[in-house]
C-alpha positions in Angstrom: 0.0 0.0 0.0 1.5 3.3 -1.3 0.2 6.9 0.5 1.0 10.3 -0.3 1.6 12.3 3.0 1.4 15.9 2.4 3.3 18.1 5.3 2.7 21.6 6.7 6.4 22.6 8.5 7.3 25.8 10.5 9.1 28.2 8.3 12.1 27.3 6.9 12.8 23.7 8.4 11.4 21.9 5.9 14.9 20.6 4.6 15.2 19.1 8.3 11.6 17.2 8.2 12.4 15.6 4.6 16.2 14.4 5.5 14.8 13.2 9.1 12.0 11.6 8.2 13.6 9.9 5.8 16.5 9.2 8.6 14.1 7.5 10.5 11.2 5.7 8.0 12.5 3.0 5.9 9.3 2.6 4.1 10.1 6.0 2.6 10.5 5.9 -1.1 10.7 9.4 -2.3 10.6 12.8 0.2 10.9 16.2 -1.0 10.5 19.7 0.0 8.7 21.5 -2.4 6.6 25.0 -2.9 3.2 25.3 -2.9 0.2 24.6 -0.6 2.6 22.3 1.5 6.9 22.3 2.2 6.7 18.5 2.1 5.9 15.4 0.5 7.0 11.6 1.6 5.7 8.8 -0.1 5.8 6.0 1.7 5.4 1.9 1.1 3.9 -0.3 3.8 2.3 -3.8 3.9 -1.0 -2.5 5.1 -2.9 0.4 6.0 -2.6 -0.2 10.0 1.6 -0.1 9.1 0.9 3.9 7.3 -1.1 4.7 10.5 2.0 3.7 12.6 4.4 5.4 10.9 2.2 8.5 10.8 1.3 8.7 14.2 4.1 7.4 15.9 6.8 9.0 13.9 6.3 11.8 11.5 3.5 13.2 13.6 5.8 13.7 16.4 8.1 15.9 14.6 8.1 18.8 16.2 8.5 21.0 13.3 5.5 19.5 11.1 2.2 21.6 11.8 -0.1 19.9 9.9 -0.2 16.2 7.8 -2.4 15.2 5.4 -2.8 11.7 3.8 -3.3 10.7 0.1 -4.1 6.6 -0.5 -3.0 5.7 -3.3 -6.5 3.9 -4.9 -4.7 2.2 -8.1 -1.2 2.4 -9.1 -0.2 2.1 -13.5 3.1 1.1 -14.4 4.9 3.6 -16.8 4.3 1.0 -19.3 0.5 0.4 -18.7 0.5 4.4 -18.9 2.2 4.2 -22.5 -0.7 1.6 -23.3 -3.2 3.5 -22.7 -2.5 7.5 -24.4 
């Protein structure tokens, strides 16, 4: 299972979150700061949705520089190849 987790940071420490989130979370497999509505993504991989509630609660919740989270599922997931298939 594959989710999205959008984060809210205080100003100017979203560098930090990203590098010690993925420090910490081995099921990370992509985090970036980036501009916009939110300073960070972090997409992570887990074996079920009770192991994405774990890792959200009891680890990037906790940061104390993230204000706010919020959480994408991912629903259904195309392979660059399936994508080609289709356009």
């Amino acid at each position: 299972m594959r989710a999205y987790i959008f984060l809210e940071t205080k100003p100017a420490t979203s560098l930090q979150v990203v590098e010690r989130i993925k420090r910490k979370v081995k099921e990370v497999i992509q985090a970036d700061a980036i501009y916009g509505r939110y300073d960070a993504v972090i997409v992570i991989e887990a074996p079920s949705l009770e192991s994405i509630n774990e890792i959200l609660y009891k680890v990037i919740e906790k940061d104390p520089n993230i204000i706010h989270t919020e959480t994408s599922l991912v629903l259904e997931s195309l392979s660059t190849s399936e994508a080609a298939k289709t356009s």
